[in-house]
Each structure stands twice: as C-alpha cells, then as structure tokens.
Biopython code that builds the backbone (N, CA, C, O; Angstrom):
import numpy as np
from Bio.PDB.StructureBuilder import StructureBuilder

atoms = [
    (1, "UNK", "N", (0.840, -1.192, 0.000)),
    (1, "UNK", "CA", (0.000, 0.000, 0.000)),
    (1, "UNK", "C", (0.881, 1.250, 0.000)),
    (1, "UNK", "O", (0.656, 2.206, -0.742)),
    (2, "UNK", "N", (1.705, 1.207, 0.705)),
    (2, "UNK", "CA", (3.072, 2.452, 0.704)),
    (2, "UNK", "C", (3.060, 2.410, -0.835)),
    (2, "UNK", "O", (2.113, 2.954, -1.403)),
    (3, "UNK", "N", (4.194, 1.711, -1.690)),
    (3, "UNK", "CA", (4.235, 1.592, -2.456)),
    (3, "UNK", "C", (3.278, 2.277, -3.063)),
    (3, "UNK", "O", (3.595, 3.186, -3.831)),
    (4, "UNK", "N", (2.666, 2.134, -2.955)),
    (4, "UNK", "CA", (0.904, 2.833, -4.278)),
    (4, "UNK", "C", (1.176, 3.869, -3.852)),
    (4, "UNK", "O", (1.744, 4.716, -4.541)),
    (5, "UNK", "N", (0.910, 4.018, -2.875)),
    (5, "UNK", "CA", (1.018, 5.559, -2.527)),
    (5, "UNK", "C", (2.211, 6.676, -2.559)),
    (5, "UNK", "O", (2.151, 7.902, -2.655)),
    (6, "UNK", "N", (3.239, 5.844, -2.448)),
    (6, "UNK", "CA", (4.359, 6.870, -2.921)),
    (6, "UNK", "C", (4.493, 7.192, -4.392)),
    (6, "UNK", "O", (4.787, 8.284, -4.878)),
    (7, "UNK", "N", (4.166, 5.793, -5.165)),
    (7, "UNK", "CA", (3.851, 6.269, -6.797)),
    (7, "UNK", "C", (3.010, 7.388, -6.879)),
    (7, "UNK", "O", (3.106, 7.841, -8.020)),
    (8, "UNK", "N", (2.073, 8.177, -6.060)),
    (8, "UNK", "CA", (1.676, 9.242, -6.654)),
    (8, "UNK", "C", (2.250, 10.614, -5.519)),
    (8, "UNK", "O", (2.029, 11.793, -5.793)),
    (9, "UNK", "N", (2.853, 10.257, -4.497)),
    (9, "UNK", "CA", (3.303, 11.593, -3.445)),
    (9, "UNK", "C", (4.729, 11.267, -3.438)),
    (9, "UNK", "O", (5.389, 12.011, -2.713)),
    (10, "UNK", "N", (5.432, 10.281, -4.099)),
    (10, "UNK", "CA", (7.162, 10.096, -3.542)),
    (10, "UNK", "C", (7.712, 11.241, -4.036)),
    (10, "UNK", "O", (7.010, 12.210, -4.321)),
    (11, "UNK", "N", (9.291, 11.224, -4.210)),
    (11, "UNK", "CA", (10.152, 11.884, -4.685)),
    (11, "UNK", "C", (10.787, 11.021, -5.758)),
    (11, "UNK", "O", (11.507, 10.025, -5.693)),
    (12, "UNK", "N", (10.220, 11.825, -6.911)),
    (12, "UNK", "CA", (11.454, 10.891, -8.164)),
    (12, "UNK", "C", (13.030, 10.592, -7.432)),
    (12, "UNK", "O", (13.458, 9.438, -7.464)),
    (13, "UNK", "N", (13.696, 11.476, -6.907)),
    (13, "UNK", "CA", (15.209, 11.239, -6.703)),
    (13, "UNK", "C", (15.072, 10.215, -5.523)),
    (13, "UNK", "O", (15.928, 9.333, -5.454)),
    (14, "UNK", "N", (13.868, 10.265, -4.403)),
    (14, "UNK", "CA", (13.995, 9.825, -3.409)),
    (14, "UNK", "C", (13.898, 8.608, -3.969)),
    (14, "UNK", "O", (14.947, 8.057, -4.304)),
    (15, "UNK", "N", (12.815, 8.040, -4.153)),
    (15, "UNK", "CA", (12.498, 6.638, -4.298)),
    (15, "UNK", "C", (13.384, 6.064, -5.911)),
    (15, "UNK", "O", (13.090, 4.953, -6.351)),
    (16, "UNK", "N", (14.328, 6.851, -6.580)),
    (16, "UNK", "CA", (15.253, 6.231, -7.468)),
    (16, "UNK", "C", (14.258, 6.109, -8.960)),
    (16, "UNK", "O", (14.709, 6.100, -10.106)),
    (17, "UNK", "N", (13.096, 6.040, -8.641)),
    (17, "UNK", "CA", (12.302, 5.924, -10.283)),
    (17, "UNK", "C", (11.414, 6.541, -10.240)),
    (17, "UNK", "O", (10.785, 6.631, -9.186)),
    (18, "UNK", "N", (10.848, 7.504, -11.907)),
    (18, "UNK", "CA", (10.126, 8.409, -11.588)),
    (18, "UNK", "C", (8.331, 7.955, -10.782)),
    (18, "UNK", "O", (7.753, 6.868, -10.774)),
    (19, "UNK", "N", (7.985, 9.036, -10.314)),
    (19, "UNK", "CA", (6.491, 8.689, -9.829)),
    (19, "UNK", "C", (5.403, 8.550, -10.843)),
    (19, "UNK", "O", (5.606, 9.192, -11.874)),
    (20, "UNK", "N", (4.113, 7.746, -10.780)),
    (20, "UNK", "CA", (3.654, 7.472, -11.462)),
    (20, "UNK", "C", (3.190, 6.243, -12.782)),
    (20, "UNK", "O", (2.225, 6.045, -13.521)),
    (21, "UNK", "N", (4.215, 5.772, -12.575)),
    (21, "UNK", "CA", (4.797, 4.710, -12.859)),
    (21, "UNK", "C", (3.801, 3.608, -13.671)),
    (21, "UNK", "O", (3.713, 3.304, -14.861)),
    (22, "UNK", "N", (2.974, 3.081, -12.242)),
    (22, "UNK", "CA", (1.619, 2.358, -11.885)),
    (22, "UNK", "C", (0.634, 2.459, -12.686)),
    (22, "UNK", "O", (-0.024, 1.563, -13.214)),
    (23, "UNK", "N", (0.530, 3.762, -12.781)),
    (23, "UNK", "CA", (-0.670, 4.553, -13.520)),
    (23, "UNK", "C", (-0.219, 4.567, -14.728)),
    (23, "UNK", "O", (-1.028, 4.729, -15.641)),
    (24, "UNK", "N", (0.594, 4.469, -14.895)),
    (24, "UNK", "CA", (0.878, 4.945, -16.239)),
    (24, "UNK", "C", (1.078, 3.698, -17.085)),
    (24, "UNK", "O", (1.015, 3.833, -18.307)),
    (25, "UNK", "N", (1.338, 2.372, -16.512)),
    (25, "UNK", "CA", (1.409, 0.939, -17.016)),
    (25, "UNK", "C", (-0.588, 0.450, -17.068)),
    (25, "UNK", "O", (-1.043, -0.571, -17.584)),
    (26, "UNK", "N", (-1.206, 1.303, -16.528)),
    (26, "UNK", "CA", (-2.705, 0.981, -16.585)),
    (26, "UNK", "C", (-2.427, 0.113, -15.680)),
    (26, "UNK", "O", (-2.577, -0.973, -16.241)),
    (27, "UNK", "N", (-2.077, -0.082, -14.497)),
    (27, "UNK", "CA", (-2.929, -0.299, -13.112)),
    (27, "UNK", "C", (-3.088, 0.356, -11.896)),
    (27, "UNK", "O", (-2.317, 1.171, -11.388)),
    (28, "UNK", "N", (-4.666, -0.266, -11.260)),
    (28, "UNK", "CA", (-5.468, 0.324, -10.377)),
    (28, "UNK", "C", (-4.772, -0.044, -8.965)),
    (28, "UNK", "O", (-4.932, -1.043, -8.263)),
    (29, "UNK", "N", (-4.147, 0.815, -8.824)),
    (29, "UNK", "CA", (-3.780, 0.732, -7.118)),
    (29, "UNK", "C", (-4.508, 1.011, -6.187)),
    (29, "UNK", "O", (-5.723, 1.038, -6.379)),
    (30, "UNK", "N", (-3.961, 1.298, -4.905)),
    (30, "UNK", "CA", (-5.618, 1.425, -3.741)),
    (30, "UNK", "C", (-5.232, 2.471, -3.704)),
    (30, "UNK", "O", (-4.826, 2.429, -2.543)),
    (31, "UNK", "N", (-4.924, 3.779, -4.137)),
    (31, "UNK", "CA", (-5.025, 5.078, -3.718)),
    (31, "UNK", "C", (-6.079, 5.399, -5.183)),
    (31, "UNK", "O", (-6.874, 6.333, -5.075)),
    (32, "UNK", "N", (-6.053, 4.763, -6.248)),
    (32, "UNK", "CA", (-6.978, 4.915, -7.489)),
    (32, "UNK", "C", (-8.184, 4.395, -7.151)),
    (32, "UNK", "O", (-9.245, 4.971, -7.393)),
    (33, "UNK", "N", (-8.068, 3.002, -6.431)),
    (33, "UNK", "CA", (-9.651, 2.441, -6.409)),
    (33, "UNK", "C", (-10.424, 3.059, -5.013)),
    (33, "UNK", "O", (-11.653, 3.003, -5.046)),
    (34, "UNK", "N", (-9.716, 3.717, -3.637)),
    (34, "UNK", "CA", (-10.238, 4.776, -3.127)),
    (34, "UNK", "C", (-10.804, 5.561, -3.225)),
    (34, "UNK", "O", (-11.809, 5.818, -2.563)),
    (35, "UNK", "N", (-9.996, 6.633, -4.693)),
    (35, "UNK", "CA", (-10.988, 7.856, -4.844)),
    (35, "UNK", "C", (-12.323, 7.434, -5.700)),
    (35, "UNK", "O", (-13.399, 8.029, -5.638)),
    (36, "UNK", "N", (-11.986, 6.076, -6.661)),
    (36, "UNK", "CA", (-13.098, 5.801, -7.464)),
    (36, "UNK", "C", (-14.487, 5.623, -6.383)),
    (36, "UNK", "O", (-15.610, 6.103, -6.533)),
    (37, "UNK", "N", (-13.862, 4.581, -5.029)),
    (37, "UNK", "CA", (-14.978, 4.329, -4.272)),
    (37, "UNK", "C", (-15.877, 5.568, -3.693)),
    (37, "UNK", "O", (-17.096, 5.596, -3.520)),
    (38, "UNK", "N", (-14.603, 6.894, -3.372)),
    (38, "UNK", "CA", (-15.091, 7.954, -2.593)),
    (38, "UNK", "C", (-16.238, 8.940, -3.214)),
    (38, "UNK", "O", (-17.073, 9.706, -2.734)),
    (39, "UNK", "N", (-15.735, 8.405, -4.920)),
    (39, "UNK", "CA", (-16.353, 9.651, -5.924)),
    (39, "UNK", "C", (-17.878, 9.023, -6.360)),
    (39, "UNK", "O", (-18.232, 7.886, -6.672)),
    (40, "UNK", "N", (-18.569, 10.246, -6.236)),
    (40, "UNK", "CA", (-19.944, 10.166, -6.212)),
    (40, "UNK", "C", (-20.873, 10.566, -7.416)),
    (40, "UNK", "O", (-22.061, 10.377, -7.674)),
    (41, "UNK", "N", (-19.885, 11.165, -8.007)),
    (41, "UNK", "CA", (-20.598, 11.581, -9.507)),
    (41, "UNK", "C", (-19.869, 10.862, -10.632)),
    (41, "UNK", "O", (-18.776, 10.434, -10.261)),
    (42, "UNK", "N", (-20.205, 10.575, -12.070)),
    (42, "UNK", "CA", (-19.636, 10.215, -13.283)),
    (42, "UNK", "C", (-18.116, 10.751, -13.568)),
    (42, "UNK", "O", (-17.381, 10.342, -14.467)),
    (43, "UNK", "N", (-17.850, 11.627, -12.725)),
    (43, "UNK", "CA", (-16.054, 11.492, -13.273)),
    (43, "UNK", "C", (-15.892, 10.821, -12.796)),
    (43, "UNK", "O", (-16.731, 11.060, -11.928)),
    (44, "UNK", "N", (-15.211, 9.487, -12.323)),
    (44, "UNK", "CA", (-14.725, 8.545, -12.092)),
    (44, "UNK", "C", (-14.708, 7.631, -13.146)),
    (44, "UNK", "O", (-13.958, 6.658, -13.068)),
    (45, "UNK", "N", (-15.388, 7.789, -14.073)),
    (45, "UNK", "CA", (-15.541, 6.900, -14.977)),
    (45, "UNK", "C", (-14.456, 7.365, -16.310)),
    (45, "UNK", "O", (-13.833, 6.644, -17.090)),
    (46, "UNK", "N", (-14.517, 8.655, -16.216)),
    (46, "UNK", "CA", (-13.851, 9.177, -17.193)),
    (46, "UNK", "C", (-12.303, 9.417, -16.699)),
    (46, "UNK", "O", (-11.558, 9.913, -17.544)),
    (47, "UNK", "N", (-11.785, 9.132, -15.492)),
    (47, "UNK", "CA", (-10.599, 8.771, -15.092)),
    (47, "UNK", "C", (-10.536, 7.329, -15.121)),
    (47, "UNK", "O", (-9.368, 7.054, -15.398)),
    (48, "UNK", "N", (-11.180, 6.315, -14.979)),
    (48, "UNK", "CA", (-10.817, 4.700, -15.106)),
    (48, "UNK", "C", (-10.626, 4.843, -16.983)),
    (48, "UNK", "O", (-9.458, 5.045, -17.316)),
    (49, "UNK", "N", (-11.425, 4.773, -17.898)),
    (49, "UNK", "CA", (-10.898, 5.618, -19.347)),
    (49, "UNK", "C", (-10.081, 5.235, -19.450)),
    (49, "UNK", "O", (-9.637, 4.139, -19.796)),
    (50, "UNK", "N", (-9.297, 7.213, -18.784)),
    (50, "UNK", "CA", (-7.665, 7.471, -18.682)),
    (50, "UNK", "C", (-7.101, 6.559, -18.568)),
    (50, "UNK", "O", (-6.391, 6.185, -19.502)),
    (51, "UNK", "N", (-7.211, 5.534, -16.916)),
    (51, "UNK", "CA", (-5.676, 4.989, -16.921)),
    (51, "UNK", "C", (-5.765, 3.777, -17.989)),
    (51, "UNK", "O", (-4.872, 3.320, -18.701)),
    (52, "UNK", "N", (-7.526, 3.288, -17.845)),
    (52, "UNK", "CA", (-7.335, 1.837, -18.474)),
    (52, "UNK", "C", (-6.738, 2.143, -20.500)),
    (52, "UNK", "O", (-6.507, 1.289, -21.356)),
    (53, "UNK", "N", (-6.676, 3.614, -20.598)),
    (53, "UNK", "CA", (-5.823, 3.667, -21.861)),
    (53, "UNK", "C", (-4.200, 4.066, -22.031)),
    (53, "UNK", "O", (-3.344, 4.042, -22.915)),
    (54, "UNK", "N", (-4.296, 4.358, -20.947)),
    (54, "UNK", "CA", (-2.619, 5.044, -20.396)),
    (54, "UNK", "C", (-2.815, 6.379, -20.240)),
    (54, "UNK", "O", (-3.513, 7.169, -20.877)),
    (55, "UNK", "N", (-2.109, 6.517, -19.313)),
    (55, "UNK", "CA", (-1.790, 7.929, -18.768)),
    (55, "UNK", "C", (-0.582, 8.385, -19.712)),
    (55, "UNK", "O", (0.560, 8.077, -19.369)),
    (56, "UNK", "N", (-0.784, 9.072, -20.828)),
    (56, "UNK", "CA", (0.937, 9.694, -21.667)),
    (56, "UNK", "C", (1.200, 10.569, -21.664)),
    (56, "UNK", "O", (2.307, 10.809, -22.146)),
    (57, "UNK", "N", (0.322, 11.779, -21.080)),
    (57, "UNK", "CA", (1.099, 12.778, -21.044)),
    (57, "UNK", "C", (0.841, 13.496, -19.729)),
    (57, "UNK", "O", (0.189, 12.961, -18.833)),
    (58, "UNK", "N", (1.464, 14.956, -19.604)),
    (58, "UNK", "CA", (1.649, 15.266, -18.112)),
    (58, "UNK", "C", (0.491, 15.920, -18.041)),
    (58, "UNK", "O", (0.224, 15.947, -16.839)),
    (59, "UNK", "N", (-0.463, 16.535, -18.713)),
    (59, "UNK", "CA", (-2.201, 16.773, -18.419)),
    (59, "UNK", "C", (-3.123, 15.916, -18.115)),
    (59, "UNK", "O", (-4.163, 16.158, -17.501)),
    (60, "UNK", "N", (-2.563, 14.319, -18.776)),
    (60, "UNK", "CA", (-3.732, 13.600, -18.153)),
    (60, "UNK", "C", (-3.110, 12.741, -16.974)),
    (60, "UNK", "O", (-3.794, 11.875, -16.429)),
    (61, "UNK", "N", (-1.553, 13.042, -16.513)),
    (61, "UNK", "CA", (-1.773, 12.803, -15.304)),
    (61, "UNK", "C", (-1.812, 13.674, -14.110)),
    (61, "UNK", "O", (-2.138, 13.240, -13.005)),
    (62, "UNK", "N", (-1.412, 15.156, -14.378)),
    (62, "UNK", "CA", (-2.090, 15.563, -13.376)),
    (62, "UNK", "C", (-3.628, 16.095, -13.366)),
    (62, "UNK", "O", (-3.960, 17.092, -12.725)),
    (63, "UNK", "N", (-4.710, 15.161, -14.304)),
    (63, "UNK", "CA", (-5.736, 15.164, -14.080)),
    (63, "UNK", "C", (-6.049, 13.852, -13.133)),
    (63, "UNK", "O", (-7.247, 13.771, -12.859)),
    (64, "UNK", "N", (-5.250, 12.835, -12.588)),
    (64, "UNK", "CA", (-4.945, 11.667, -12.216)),
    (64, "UNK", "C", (-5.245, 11.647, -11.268)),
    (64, "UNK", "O", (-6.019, 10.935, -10.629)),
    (65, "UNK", "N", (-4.107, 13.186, -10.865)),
    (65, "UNK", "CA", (-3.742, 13.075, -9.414)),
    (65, "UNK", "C", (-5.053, 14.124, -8.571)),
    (65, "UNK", "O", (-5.344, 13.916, -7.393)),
    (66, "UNK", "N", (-5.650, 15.100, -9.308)),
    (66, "UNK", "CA", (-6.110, 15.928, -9.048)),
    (66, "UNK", "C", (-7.521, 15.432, -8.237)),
    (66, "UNK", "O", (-8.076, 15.777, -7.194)),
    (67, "UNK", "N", (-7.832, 14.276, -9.462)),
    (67, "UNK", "CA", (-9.146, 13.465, -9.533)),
    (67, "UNK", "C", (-8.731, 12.297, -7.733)),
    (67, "UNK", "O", (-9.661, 12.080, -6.955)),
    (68, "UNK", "N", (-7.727, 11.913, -7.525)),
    (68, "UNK", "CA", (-7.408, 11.682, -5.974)),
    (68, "UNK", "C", (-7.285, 12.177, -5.150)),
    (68, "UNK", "O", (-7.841, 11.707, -4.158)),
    (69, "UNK", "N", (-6.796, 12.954, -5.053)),
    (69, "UNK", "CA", (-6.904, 14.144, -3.635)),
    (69, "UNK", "C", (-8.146, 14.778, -4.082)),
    (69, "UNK", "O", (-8.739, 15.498, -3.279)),
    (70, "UNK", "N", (-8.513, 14.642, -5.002)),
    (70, "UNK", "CA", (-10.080, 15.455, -4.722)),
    (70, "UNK", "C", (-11.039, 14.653, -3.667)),
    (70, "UNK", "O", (-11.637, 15.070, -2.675)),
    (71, "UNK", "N", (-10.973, 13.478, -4.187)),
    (71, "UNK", "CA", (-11.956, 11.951, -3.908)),
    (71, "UNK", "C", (-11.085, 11.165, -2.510)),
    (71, "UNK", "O", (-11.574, 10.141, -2.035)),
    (72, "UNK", "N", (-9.925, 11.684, -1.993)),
    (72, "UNK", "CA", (-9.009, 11.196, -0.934)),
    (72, "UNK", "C", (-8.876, 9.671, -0.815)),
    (72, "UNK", "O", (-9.354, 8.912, 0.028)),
    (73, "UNK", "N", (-7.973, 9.381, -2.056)),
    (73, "UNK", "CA", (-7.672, 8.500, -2.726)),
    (73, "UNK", "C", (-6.457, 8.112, -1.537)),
    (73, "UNK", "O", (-6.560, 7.402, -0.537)),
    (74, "UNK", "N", (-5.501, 8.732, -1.969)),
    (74, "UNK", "CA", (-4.330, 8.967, -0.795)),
    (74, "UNK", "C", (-4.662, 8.483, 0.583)),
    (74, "UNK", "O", (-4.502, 7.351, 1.038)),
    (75, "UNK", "N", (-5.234, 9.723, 1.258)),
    (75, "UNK", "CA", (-5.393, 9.558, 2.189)),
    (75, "UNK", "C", (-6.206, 8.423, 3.303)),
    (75, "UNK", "O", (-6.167, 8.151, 4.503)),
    (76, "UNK", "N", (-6.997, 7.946, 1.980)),
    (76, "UNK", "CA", (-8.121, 6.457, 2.363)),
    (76, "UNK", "C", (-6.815, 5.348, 2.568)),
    (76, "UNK", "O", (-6.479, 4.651, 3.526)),
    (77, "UNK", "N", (-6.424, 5.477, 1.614)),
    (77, "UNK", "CA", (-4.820, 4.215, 1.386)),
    (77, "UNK", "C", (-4.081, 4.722, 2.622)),
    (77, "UNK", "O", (-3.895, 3.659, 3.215)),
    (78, "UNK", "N", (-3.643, 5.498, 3.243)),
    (78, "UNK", "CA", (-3.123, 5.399, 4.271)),
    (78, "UNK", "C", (-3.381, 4.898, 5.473)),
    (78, "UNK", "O", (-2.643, 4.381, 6.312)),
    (79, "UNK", "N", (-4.671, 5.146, 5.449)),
    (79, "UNK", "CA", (-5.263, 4.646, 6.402)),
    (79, "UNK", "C", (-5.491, 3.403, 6.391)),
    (79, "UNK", "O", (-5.481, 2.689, 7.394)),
    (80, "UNK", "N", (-5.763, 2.967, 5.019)),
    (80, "UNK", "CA", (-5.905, 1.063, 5.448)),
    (80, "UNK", "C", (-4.503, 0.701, 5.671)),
    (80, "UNK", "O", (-4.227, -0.337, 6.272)),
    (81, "UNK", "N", (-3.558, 1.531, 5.203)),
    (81, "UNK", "CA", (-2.044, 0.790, 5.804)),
    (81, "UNK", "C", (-1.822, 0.844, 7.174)),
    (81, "UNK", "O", (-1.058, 0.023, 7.683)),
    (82, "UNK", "N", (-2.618, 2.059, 8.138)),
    (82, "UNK", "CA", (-2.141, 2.114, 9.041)),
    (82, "UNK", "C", (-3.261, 1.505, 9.814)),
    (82, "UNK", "O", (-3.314, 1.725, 11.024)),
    (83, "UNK", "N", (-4.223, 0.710, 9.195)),
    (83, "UNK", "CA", (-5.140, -0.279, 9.909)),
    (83, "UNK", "C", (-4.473, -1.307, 9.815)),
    (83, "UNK", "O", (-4.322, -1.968, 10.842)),
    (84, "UNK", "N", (-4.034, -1.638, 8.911)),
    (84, "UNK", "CA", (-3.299, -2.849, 8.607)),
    (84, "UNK", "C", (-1.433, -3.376, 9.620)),
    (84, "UNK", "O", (-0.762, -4.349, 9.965)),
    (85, "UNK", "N", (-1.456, -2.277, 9.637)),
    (85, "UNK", "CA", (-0.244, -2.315, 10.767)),
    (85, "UNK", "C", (-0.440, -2.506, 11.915)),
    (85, "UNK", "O", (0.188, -3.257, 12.661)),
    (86, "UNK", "N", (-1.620, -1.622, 12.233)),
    (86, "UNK", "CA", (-2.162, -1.873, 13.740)),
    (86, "UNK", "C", (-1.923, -3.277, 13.815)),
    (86, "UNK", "O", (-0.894, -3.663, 14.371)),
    (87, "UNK", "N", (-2.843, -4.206, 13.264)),
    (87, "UNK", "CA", (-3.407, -5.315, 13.129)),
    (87, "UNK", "C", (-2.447, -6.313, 13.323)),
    (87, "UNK", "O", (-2.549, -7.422, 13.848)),
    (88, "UNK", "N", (-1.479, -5.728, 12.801)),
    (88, "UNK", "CA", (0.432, -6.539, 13.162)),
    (88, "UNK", "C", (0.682, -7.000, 13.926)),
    (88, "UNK", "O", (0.922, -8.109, 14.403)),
    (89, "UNK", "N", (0.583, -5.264, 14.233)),
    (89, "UNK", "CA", (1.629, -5.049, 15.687)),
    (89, "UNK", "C", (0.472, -5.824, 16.743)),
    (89, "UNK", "O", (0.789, -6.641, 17.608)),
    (90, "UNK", "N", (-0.802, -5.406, 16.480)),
    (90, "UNK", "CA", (-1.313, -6.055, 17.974)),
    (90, "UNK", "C", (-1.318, -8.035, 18.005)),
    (90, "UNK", "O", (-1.467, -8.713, 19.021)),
    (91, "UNK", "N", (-1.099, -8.593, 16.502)),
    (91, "UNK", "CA", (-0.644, -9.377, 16.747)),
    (91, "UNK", "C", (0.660, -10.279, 16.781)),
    (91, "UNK", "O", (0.756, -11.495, 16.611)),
    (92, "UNK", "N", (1.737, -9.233, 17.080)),
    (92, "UNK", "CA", (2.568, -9.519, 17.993)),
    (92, "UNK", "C", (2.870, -9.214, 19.349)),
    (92, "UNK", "O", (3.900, -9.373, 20.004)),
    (93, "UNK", "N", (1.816, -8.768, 19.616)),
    (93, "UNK", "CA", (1.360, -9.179, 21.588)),
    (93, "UNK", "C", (1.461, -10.021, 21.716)),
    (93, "UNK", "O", (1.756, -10.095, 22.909)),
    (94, "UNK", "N", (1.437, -11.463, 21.121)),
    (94, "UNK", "CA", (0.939, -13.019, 21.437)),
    (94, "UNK", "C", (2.838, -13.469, 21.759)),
    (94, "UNK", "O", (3.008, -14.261, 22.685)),
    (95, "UNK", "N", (3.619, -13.163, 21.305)),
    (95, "UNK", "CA", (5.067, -13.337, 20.706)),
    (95, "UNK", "C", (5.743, -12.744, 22.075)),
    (95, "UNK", "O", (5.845, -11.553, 22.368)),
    (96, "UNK", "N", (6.206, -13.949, 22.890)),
    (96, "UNK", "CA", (7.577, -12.990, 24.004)),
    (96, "UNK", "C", (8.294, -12.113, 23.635)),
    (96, "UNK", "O", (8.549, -12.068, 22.431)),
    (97, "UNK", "N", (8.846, -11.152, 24.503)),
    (97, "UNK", "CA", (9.649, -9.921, 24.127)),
    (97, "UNK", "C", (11.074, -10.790, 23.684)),
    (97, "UNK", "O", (11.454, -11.866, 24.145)),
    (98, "UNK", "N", (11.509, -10.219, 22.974)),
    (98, "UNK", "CA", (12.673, -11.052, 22.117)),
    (98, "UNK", "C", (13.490, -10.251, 20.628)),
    (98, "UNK", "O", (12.593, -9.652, 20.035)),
    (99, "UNK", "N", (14.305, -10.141, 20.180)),
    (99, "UNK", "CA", (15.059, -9.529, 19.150)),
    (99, "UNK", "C", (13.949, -9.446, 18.119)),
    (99, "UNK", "O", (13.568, -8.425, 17.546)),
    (100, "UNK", "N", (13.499, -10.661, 17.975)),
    (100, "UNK", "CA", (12.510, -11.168, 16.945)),
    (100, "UNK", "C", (11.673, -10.602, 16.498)),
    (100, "UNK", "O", (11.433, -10.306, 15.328)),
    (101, "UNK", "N", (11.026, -10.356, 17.648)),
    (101, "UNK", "CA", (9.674, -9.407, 18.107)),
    (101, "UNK", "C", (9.896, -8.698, 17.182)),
    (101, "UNK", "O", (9.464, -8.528, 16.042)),
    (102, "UNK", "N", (11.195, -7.995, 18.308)),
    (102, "UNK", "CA", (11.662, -6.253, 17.505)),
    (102, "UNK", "C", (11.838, -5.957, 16.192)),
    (102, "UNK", "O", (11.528, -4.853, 15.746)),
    (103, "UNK", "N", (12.236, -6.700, 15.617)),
    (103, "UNK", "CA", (12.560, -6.990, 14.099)),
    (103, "UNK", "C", (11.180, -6.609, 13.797)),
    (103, "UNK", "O", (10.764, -5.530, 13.376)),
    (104, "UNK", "N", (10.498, -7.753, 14.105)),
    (104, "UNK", "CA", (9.041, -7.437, 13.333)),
    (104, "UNK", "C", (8.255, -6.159, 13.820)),
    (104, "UNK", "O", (7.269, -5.620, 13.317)),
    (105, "UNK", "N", (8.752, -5.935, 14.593)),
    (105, "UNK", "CA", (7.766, -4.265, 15.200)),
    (105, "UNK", "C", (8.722, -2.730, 14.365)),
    (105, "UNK", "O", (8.290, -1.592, 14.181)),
    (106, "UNK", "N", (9.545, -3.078, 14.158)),
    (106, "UNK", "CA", (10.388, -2.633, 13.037)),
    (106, "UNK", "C", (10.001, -2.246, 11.568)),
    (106, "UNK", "O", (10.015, -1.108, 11.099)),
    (107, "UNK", "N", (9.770, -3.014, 11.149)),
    (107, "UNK", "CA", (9.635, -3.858, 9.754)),
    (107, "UNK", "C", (8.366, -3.333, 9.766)),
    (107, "UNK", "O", (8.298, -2.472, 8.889)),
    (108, "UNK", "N", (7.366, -3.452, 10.337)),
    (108, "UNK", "CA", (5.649, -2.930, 10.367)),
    (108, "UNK", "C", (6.124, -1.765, 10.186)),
    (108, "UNK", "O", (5.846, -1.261, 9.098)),
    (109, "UNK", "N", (6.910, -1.009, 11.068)),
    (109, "UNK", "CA", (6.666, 0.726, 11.068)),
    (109, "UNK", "C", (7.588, 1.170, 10.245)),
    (109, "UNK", "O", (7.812, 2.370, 10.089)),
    (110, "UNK", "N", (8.215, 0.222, 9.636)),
    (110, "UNK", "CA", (8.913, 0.778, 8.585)),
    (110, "UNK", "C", (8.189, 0.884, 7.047)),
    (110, "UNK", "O", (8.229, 1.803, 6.229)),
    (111, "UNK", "N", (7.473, -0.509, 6.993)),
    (111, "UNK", "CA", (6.862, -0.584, 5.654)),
    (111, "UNK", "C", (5.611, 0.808, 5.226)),
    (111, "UNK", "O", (5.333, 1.381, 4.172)),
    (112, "UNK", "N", (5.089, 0.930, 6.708)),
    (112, "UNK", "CA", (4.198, 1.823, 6.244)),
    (112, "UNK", "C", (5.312, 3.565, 6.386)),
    (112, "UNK", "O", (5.098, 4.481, 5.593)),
    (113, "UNK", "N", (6.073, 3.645, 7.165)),
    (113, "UNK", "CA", (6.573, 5.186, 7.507)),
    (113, "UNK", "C", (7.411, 5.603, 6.483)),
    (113, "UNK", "O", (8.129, 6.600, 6.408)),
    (114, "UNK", "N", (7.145, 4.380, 5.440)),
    (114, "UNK", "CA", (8.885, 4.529, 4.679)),
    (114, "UNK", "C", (8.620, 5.895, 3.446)),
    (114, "UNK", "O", (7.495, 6.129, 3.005)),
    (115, "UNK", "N", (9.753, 6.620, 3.062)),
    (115, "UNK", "CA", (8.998, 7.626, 1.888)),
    (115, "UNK", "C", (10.315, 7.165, 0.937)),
    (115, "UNK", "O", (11.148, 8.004, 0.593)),
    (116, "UNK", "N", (10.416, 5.803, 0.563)),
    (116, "UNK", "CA", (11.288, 5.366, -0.725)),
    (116, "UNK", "C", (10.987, 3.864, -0.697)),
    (116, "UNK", "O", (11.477, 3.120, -1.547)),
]
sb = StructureBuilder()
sb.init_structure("model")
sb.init_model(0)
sb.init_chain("A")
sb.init_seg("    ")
for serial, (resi, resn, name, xyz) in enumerate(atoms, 1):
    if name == "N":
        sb.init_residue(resn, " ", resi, " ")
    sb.init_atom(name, np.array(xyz, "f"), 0.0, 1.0, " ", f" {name:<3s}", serial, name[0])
structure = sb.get_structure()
C-alpha cells in the first residue's frame, strides 16, 4: 500500500524511479480504487478511461492526481495501511519480548513510515 502511494506523493530522486509509474502501465492501485470508491458523480468513470488507456502525457496525469486528492484516494490508502499495521503489531502481543519481536515491530513501522 506504501508503495501505491508513494507512486503518486514520492520523490522521483527519493524513491530512485520516476512517480507514477503504476498509472501509467494501466494499473489500479488502492489510492486509485479509493478515490473511485469515494467519488460520487460520473467522473470517475472518465478517469478509469484514462488509466485503463494510459496515462501519456503530463495533463492527463495531473488530471490523475487531481481526480485523488479530490476523492481522498491517498489519504483512504493510508489509512488502510495504518489499519493494517495496527493489526500486526497487535498481533505480535501473542510473541515474548525477544530480538525477533523487535525486528518485526520494526519492519511494520517501517513498511508503512517509509517515503522510498
């Protein structure tokens, strides 16, 4: 879910390849199928279109991006990552305190905190 989501908020230099990427190969990530769910009128339809023909140039993708943060595409995807982490971490309560643990309590807050 990071992943998806940095394809449309990363840093080209940060994350090493440009953003957009996803979208632009015509697939629906969860920050795309978010705003589709969030959006309540017929544009949504005319952005699925877009990607399912490719995104090629830089107007129809920052009509992409515009059409997600409008519909809080983003911000829905964050949140299931950071439901999804919860969900981790609380089940590694069950797991003695141990290196192990830590690793994995690590690794959770890394996958979602990461911005590359």
């Amino acid at each position: 879910i990071t992943d998806d989501v940095l394809d449309f908020i990363g840093d080209s230099k940060t994350l090493g390849k440009p953003t957009g990427n996803d979208v632009r190969e015509k697939k629906m990530t969860l920050p795309l199928i978010r705003a589709f769910r969030n959006c309540e009128n017929g544009e949504s339809e005319h952005i699925r279109i877009k990607v399912l023909n490719g995104v090629k140039t830089e107007e129809d993708w920052q009509e992409v991006i515009t059409f997600i943060q409008r519909y809080r595409g983003i911000e829905s995807a964050q949140e299931d990552a950071q439901a999804y982490a919860k969900s981790a971490l609380e089940s590694l309560d069950i797991l003695q305190t141990s290196d192990a643990r830590d690793a994995l309590t690590l690794a959770v807050q890394h996958i979602v905190e990461r911005d590359q």
